[in-house]
N, C-alpha and C positions, 0 to 999 in steps of 0.2 A: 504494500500500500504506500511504501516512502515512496518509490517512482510514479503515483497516481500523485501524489501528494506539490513532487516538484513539479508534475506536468501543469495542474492548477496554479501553482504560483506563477510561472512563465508564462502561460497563458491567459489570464484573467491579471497579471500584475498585481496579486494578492500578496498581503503575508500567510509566511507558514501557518501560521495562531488561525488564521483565518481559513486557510484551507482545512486545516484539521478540525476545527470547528464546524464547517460547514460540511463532510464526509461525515462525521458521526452522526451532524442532525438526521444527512441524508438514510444512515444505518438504521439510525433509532426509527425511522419512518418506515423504513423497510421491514424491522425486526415487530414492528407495530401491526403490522401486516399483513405478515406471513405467520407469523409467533414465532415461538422459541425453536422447535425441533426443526422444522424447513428452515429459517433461519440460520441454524447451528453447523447444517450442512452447506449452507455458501460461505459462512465465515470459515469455515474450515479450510474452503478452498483459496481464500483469501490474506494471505500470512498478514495481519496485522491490524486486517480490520476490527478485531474484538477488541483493542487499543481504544482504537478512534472514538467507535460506542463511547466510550465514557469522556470523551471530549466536548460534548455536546453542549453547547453554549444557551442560556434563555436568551430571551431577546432583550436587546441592551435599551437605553433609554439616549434620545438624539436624533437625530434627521436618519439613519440608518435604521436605528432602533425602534422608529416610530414607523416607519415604514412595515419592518420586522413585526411590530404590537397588532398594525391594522390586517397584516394579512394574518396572522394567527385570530385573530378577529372574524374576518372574514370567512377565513377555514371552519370555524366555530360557528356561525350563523349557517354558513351553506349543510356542513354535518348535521345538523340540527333539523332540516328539510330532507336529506337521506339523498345528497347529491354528491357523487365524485367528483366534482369540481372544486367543494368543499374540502377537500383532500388534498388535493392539487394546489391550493391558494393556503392551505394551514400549512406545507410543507416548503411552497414558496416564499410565505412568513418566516417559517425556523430557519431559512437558508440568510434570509435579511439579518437575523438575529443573530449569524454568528459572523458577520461583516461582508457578505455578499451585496454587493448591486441587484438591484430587481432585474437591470438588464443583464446578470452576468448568471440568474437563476438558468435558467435554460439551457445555456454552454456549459454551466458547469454539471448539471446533470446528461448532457450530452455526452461530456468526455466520461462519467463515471459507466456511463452505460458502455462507451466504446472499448473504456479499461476494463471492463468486468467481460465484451464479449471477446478481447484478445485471451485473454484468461481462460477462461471456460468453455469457450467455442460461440457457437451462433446459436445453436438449439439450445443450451444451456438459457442466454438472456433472451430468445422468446419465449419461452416457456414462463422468466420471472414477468417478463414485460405483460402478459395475458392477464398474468395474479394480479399484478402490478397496473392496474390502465391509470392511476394519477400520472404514473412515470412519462407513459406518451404523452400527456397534458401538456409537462412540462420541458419535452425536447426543441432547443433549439437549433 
């Protein structure tokens, strides 16, 4: 996961703190998800991501952080009506909230999905992506 980790910095012009923060929210969303035992078998496949999990940043307070608040807001109103779009925007909240751009939400769950299908193959990440439709929401 440290080579997903410097790909996000280089590419998005992040700090580390912030790349790592923002992979665990993505994890914790996942592991939320799927649950524990499916879960247990990607992180396995994944040397480092059970790290990250617990990196996982709330959302800060400030022009980023408040961005961060309203989409977890949003995520919460939409969830509450039983819409996966709700999903989608609570998870693009927690990405704000660990120092991501709203505009950088999409790429960085792009390269995660691209690093996880180098990794595991392509059948592997359609299979999560089916479980997963917040994921497509959020590809940019």
């Amino acid at each position: 996961m440290n080579d997903f980790i410097q790909i996000v910095t280089r590419s998005l012009g992040t700090t580390e703190g912030t790349a790592r923060s923002a992979t665990g929210s993505l994890l914790g969303f996942i592991k939320g998800q799927l649950g524990e035992g499916e879960f247990s078998k990607l992180v396995e496949k994944l040397p480092g991501a059970g790290d990250l999990l617990g990196q996982k940043a709330e959302p800060r307070a400030g022009a980023d952080g408040l961005g961060g608040v309203l989409g977890n807001l949003a995520g919460k109103m939409a969830s509450s009506m039983g819409s996966d779009l709700g999903s989608a925007a609570g998870l693009a909240g927690e990405l704000q909230g660990s120092g991501l751009k709203l505009d950088q939400a999409g790429s960085f769950v792009t390269m995660f999905v691209d690093f996880v299908r180098d990794k595991l193959g392509a059948g592997s990440v359609d299979g999560l992506l089916a479980k997963l439709p917040e994921l497509k929401k959020l590809l940019g």
